[in-house]
N, C-alpha and C positions, 0 to 999 in steps of 0.2 A: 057193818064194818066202820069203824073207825076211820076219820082220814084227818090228817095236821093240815090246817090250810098255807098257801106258802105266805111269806113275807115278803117285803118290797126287794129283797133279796136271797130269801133262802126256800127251797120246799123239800117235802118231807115226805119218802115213800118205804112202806114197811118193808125190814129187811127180810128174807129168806135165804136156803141154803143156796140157791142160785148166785148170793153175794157172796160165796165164799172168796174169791178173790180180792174184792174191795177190804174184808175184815181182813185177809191175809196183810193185802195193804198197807193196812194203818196200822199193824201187830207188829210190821217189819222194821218199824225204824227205834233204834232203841233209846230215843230219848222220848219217845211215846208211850213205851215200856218204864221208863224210871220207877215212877211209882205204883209200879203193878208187880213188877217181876224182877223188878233189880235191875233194868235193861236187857232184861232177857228176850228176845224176838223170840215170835210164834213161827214156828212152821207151815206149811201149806197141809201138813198131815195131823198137826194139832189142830188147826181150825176145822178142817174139817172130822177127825176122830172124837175132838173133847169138846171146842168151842160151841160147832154147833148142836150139838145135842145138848148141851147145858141151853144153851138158847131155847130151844125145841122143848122145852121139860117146862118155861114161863111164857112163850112166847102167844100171844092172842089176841086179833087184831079188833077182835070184838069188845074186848073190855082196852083196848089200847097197847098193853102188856110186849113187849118184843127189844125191836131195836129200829129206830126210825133214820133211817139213811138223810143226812141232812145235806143239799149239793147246790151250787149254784142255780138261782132262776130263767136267768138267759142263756147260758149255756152247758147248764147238768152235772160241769166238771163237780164230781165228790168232795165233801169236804169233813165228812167225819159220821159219827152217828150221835145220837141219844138212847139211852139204856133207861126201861120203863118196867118196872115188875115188883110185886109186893114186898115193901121190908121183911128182910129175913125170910125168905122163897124159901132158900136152902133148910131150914130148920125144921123143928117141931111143930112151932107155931107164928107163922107168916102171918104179919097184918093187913091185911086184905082192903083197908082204910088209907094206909100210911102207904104211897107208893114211893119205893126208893127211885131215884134219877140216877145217872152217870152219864159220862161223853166221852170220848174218845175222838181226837181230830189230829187229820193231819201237823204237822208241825209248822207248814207253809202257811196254815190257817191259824197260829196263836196269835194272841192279842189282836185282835181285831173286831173281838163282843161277836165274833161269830157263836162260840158254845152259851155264853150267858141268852142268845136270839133267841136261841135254835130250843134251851132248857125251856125257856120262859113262852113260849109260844106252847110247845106239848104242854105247860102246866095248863096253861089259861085252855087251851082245849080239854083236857082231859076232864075239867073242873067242870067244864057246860054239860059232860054228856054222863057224869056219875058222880053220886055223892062219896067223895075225898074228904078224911078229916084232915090229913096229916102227907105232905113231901119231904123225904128224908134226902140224906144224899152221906159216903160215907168218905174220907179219905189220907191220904199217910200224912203228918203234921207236916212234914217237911214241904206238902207238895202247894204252896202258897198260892199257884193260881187257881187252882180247884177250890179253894178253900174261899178266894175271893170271888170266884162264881155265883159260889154258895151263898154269901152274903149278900150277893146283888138280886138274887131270887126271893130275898127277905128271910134267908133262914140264918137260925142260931145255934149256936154251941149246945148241945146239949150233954154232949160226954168226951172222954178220953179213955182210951180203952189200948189194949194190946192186939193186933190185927195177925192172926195168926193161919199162915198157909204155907204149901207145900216150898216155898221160897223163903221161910224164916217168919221170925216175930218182928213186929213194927210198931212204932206209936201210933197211934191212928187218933180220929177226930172223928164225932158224927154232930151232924147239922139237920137243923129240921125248921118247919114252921106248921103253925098248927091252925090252919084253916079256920074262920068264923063260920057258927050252924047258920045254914040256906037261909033256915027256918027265923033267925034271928035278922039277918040281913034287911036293910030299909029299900024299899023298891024305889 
């Protein structure tokens, strides 16, 4: 099993269906929601009917794969998650090399390098215990602090695309960085 070690501030325990409430949570405020849903808040009957079985279909604590509960070190209070699962899960062809990231946090926790920690800590772990080429990350143009995340993780623009779900069509953006081979690396 995988584990995220914590930071001088944050630690990091896999989520399961037992957190539905937590995910309820963070679903429920709708400026958390903006670029997901249009400000649409989740239910307590969505997270547990759609959310967590879409979870449950990547989730794997062995290869890392899930949602990593990211909460206070001294005192647990939650502060959001990180989302780990192969680029394009959903599809025909998932790349199994290229793991996508996302985060979802409280709103009482923006700006404060909490989600860039919390991204970049699962990266550097994830990185020691399997060979990764490639961390994607996708998100709606508008949504500018996501996007500046993305940058601070070291990834770049790779496309622009049309993001199409049961909530309408969007601009979207995807972001990546492509790993140096182990094999090349200077010890």
């Amino acid at each position: 099993m995988i584990q995220i070690p914590a930071t001088e501030r944050l630690q990091f325990s896999f989520i399961t269906e037992r957190d539905a409430e937590l995910l309820y949570q963070v679903d429920h405020d709708p400026e958390v929601m903006k670029y997901l849903t249009s400000g649409r808040t989740s239910s307590k009957e969505q997270v547990i009917n759609e959310f967590l079985p879409r979870l449950a279909r990547y989730a794997d604590q062995t290869l890392g794969h899930g949602l990593w509960l990211v909460s206070d070190v001294i005192n647990n209070e939650p502060y959001g998650w990180v989302l780990v699962r192969p680029m394009g899960f959903f599809s025909d062809s998932p790349q199994r090399n290229n793991l996508e990231l996302g985060w979802r946090f409280f709103k009482k926790h923006w700006g404060k390098g909490i989600a860039t920690e919390a991204a970049k800590t699962v990266m550097e772990t994830l990185l020691q215990q399997r060979a990764i080429k490639q961390y994607s990350a996708t998100a709606l143009v508008d949504n500018i602090a996501s996007i500046a995340i993305m940058k601070k993780l070291g990834m770049n623009k790779v496309s622009d695309y049309i993001h199409k779900d049961e909530h309408g069509e969007f601009f979207a953006v995807e972001y990546s960085v492509t790993l140096a081979d182990p094999a090349t690396k200077q010890k």
